[in-house]
Structures are given as structure tokens and as C-alpha cells.
C-alpha positions as CSV (number, residue, x, y, z in Angstrom):
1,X,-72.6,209.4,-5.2
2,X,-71.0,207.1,-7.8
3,X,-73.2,204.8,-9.9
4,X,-71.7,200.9,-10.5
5,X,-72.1,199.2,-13.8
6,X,-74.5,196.9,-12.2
7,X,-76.9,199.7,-10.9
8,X,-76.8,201.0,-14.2
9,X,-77.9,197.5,-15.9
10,X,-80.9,197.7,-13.8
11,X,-82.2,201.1,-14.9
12,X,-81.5,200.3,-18.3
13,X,-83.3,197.4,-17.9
14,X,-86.3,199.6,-16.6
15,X,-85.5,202.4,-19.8
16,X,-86.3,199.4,-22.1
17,X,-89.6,198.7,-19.8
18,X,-90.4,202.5,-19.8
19,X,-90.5,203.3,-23.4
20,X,-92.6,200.9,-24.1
21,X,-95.1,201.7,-21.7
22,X,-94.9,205.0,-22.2
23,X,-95.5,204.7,-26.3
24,X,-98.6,202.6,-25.5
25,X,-100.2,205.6,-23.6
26,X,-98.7,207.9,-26.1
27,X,-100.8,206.3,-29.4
28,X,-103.6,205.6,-27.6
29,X,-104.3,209.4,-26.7
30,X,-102.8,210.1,-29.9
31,X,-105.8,207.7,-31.1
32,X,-108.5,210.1,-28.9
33,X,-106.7,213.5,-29.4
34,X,-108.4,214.4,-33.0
35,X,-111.1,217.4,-32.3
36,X,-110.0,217.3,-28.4
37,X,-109.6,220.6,-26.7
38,X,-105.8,221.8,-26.6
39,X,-104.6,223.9,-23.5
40,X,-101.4,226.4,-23.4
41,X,-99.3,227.2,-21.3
42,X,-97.4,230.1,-23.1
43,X,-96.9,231.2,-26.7
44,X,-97.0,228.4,-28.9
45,X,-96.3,226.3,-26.0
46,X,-99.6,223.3,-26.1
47,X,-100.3,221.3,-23.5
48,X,-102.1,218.1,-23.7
49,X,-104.2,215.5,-21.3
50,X,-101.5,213.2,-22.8
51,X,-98.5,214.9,-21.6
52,X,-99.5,214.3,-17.8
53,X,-101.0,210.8,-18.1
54,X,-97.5,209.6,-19.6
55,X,-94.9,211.8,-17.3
56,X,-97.0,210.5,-14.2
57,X,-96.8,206.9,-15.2
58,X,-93.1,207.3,-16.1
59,X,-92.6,209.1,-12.7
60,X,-94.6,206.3,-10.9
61,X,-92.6,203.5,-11.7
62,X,-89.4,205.2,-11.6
63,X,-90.0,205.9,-8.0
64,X,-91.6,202.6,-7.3
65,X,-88.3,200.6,-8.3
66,X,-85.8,203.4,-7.7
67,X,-87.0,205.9,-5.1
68,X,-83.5,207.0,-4.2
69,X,-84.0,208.3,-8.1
70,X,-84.4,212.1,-8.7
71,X,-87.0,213.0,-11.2
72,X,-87.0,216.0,-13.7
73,X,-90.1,215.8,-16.1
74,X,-91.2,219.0,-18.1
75,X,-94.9,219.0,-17.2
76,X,-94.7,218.2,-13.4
77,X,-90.9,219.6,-12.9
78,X,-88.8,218.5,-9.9
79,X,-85.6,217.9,-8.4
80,X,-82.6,216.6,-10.2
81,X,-80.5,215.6,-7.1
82,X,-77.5,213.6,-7.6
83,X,-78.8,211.0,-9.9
84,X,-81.9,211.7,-12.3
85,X,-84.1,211.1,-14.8
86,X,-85.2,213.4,-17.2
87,X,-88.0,213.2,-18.8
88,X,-90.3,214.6,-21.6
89,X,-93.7,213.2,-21.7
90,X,-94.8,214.3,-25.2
91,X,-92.0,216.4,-27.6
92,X,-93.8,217.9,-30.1
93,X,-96.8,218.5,-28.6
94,X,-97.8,220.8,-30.8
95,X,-97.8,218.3,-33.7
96,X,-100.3,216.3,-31.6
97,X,-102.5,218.3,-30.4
98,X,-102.9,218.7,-34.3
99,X,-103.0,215.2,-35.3
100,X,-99.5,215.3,-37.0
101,X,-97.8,212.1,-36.4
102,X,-94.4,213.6,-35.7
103,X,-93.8,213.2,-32.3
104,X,-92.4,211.3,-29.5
105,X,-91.3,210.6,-25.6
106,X,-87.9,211.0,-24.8
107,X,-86.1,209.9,-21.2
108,X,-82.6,210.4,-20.5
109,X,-80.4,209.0,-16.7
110,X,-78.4,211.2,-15.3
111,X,-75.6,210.3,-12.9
112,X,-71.4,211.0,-11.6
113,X,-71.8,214.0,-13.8
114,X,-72.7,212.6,-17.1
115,X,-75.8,211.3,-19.4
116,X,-75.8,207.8,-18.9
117,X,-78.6,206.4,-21.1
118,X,-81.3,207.8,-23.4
119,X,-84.3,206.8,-24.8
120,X,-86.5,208.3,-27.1
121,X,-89.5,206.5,-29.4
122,X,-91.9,207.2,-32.2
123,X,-95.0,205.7,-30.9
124,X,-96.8,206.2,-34.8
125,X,-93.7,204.7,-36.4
126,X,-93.1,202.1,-33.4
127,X,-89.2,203.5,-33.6
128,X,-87.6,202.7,-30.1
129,X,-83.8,204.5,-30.1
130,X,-81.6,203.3,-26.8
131,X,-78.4,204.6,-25.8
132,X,-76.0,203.3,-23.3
133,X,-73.1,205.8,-22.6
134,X,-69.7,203.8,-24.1
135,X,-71.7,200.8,-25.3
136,X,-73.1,202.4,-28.8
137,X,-76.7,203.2,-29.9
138,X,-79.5,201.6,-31.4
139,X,-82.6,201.5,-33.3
140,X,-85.2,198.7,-32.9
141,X,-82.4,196.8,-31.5
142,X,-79.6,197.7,-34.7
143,X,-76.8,199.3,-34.2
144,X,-76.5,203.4,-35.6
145,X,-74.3,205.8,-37.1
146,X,-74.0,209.5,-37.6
147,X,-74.2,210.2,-41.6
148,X,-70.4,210.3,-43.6
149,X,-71.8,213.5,-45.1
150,X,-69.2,215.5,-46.2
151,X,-70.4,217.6,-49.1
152,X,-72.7,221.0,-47.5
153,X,-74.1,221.2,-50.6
154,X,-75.7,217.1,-50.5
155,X,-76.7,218.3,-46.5
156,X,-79.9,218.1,-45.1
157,X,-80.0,220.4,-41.3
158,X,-82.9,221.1,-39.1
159,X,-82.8,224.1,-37.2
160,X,-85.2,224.3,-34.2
161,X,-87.0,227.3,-33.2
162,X,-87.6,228.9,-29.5
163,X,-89.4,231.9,-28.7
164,X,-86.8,232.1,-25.9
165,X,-83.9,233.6,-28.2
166,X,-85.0,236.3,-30.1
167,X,-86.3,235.6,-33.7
168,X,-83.9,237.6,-35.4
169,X,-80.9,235.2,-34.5
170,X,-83.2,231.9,-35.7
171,X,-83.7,234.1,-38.7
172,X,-79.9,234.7,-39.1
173,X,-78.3,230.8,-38.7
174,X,-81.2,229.6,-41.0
175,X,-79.6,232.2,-44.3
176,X,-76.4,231.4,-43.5
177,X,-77.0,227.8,-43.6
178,X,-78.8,228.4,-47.1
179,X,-76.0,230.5,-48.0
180,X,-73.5,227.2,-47.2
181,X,-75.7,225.1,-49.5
182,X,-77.4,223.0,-47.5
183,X,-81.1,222.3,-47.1
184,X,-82.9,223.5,-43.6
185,X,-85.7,221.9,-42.2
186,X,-88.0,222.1,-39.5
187,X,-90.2,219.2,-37.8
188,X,-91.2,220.7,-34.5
189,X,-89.9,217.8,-32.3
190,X,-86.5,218.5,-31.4
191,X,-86.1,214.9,-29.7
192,X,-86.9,212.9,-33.1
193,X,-84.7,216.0,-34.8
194,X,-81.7,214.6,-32.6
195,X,-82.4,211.0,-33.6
196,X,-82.6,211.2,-36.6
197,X,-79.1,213.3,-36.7
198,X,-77.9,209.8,-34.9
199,X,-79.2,207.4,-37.5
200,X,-78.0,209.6,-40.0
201,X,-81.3,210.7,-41.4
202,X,-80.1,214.2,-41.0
203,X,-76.8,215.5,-40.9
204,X,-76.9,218.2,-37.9
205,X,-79.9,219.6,-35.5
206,X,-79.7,223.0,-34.3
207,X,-81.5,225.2,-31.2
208,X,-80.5,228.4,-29.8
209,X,-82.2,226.7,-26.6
210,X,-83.6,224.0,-25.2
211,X,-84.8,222.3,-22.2
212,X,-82.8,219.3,-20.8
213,X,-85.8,217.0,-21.2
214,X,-86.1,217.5,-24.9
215,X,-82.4,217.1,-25.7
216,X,-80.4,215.1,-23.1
217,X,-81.7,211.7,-24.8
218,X,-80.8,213.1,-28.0
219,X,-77.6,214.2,-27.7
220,X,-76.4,210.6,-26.0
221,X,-77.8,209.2,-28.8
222,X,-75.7,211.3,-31.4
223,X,-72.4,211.1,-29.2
224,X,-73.0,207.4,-28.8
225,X,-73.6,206.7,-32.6
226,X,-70.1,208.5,-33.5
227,X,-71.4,212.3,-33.7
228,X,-70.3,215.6,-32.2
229,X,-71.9,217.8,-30.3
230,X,-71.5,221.2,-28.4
231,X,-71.8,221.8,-24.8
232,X,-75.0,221.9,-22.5
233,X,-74.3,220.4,-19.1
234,X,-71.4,222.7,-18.8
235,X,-73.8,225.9,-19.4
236,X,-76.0,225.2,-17.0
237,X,-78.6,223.0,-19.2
238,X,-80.0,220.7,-16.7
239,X,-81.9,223.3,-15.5
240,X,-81.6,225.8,-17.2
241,X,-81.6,225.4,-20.8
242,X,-78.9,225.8,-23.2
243,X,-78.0,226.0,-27.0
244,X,-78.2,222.6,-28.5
245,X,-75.8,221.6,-31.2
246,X,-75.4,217.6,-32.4
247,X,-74.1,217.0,-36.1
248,X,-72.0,214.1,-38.5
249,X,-68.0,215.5,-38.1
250,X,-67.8,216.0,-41.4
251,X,-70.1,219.1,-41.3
252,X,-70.1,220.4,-37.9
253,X,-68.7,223.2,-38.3
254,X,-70.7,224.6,-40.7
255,X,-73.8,224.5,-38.5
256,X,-71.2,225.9,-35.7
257,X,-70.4,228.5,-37.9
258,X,-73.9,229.4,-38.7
259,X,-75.2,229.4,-35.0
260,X,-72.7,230.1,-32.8
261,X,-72.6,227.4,-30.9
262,X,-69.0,226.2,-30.0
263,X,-68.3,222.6,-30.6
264,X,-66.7,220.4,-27.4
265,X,-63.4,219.5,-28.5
266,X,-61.7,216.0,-27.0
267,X,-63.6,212.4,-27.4
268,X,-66.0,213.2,-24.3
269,X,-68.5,215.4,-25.7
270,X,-71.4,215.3,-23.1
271,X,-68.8,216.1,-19.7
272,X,-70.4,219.0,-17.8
273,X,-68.1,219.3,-14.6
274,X,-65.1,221.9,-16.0
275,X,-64.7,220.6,-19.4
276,X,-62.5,222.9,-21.4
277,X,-64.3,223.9,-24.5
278,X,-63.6,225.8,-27.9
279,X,-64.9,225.9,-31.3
280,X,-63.3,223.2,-33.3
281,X,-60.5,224.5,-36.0
């Protein structure tokens, strides 16, 4: 099934709708969440009654105006299909369920075998980033771009962490990084991480894995705002999970390098259906 431009207008249309619906609910149990009770659902892996009150509004409407839609949110799961949307309710939940204003929702369309838009927003910072795949992306309605960065030694990386890779290879691409001369963060919102790689707040954003809901946005985001990134549809990330690599060119490599995750080579960087990969020369 092949998506026309003018089915693609309307659900970016709807994105627009979404994200500001959804970062209404987001501050107001932001607002409520101070002293609240905090479940888990694994090692450091919080839960929240905010996560579920946003992905279920988010899945409501989508079904209500698109119910030939698939859904794939990370609290409630589901199928993918054809066409999707992929959502995270809360990224960073851990930040919020400690008050920490560091986090956000992020909502990416999937369709004929690419990302086709991606949203993410800051509800604290009222930041709404939008991405249309070939038509650029935005913050708060102005155009982005990756950082010029060239220097390592004036870059600033984040490196995410995930208890699904073992610690010792986190560990490893975080000294070699030092070792290159650039500063390494980490914020604990891999979304906003990816973001703020796009509006060239940061110069790269690194995981050994992540889930398609936390990253999918992102990564249009980056590609779209002149970026590179590595692969993740083509391993298997939509439903699996992959290794998550998005940086400015002019220092990709060296957070390739450190990682080990392979950059996409060729001016489509988000293709999962048999795109030929290799690490960038």
C-alpha cells in the first residue's frame, strides 16, 4: 500500500493537532506528578499514570480519523501493519517521575517503507519539532540545521545508556569519545537527545539500542535538517530495537568510530528495505 502526498497532508495535519494535545496532558501531570507514586516495569525502566493517559488519547484520535492506521505505542504496544504510527507517550520518564523537566512525547508515521514525519515536543519548554520527509524540519515553526561542527575537540556528544547492551561497551564508546576530545553528556531522554542533534544543540547522539518509539521521530528530524545517521529500519528496529546513531557530517565518524555503529552511505539515510550499508570512509 502506497501513501499519496495528499494522504500524507492530512496526517500531518493531525501530527500538528496531536502534539499539542498531547503536551497539554503531558504538563499538566507533570504539574501533579511531584510526591506521586512511581511504578516499574523493569530496571530503571519507570512507569507513570502519565504515560497511559497520553498514549491512549494519542491512539484514540489516530484511530478515530485514520482507523485504517496501525498503531505502535511503547506502553500499550501493537501492530505496525503497513502504515503506522509510532509513538512514545512520555521519553524520559524517569526524569518525570523525578520532577526533572527534561522530557518529552515523540510520534513518528510510518509508510511505503520509510519515516514519513516526526514529531517530538518539550511540553516545560513549549518546543514543538516537526518533520516532513523531503520538505525540511522545524522548530516552533523555523526552519533547522545540523551544527557545521568540525573541530572534535569544540564537540559536545550525548551518549545514551540501555541496560539492554552490556555496560562494559557504554563504558568503552564513552573513553574513547573523551579520548577524541570531545565532551559526553547524558540527559536521559533520548528523543530531546536526537532533537537537539537536529537543531544543532549537540553535535551527535549515540545508543547501543533503542526502541523505534524513542528514536524514529528523531532520526527524521536529524536527516531532514541535513544530518547523518546510521541504520535502524534495515536491522530490524521497528520492532525490535536497534543501535541508534544521528550526528552533524563533519563529525560522524568519530562517534562511528567510538561505537560501532556503521554510518548509511548515499543521500537516503532512513531506507530500511535492502539498503546497502557501510561505514563511511
Amino acid at each position: 500500500m502506497t501513501i499519496g502526498d495528499e494522504a500524507l497532508a492530512r496526517r500531518e495535519a493531525l501530527l500538528a493537532e496531536l502534539v499539542c494535545e498531547a503536551a497539554e496532558l503531558a504538563r499538566a501531570g507533570f504539574a501533579r506528578q511531584t510526591g506521586q507514586s512511581v511504578s516499574m516495569k523493569g530496571p530503571q525502566d519507570y512507569l507513570t499514570e502519565t504515560d497511559g493517559q497520553v498514549e491512549n488519547h494519542v491512539r484514540a484520535r489516530i484511530a478515530d480519523v485514520f482507523p485504517e492506521d496501525g498503531f505502535l505505542g511503547e506502553e500499550g504496544g501493537g501492530e505496525p501493519g503497513v502504515q503506522a504510527w509510532v509513538v512514545d507517550p512520555i521519553d524520559g520518564t524517569a526524569n518525570f517521575a523525578r520532577a526533572i523537566p527534561h522530557f518529552c512525547v515523540a510520534i513518528a508515521f510510518v509508510a511505503n517503507g520509510e519515516v514519513q514525519l516526526g514529531a517530538i515536543v518539550n511540553p516545560v519548554l513549549d518546543e514543538v519539532y516537526l518533520a516532513r520527509r523531503g520538505r525540511g524540519a522545524s522548530l516552533n515553526g523555523k526552519p533547522i540545521r545540523v551544527s557545521a561542527t568540525t573541530d572534535i575537540a569544540a564537540t559536545s556528544f550525548e551518549m545514551g545508556w540501555s541496560n539492554r547492551r552490556p555496560l562494559a561497551r557504554y563504558i568503552s564508546a564513552v573513553n574513547a569519545l573523551f579520548e577524541a576530545g570531545s565532551n559526553v553528556r547524558r540527559g536521559a531522554c533520548g528523543a530531546l537527545g536526537l532533537a537537539y542533534v537536529a537543531d544543532g544543540r549537540s553535535d551527535g547522539y549515540a545508543e547501543l539500542h533503542m526502541n523505534s518509539w524513542d528514536c524514529l521521530a528523531g532520526l527524521l528530524l536529524v536527516h531532514e535538517a541535513g544530518g547523518v545517521t546510521g541504520p535502524f529500519l534495515s536491522l530490524g528496529g521497528l520492532t525490535e530495537g536497534a543501535p541508534v546513531l544521528a550526528a552533524a557530517p563533519g563529525v560522524a565518524n568519530t562517534l562511528s568510530d567510538a561505537t560501532g555503529i556503521p554510518l548509511l552511505s548515499g543521500p537516503d539515510l532512513l531506507v530500511p528495505a535492502d539498503e546497502e550499508h557501510r561505514r563511511t570512509a
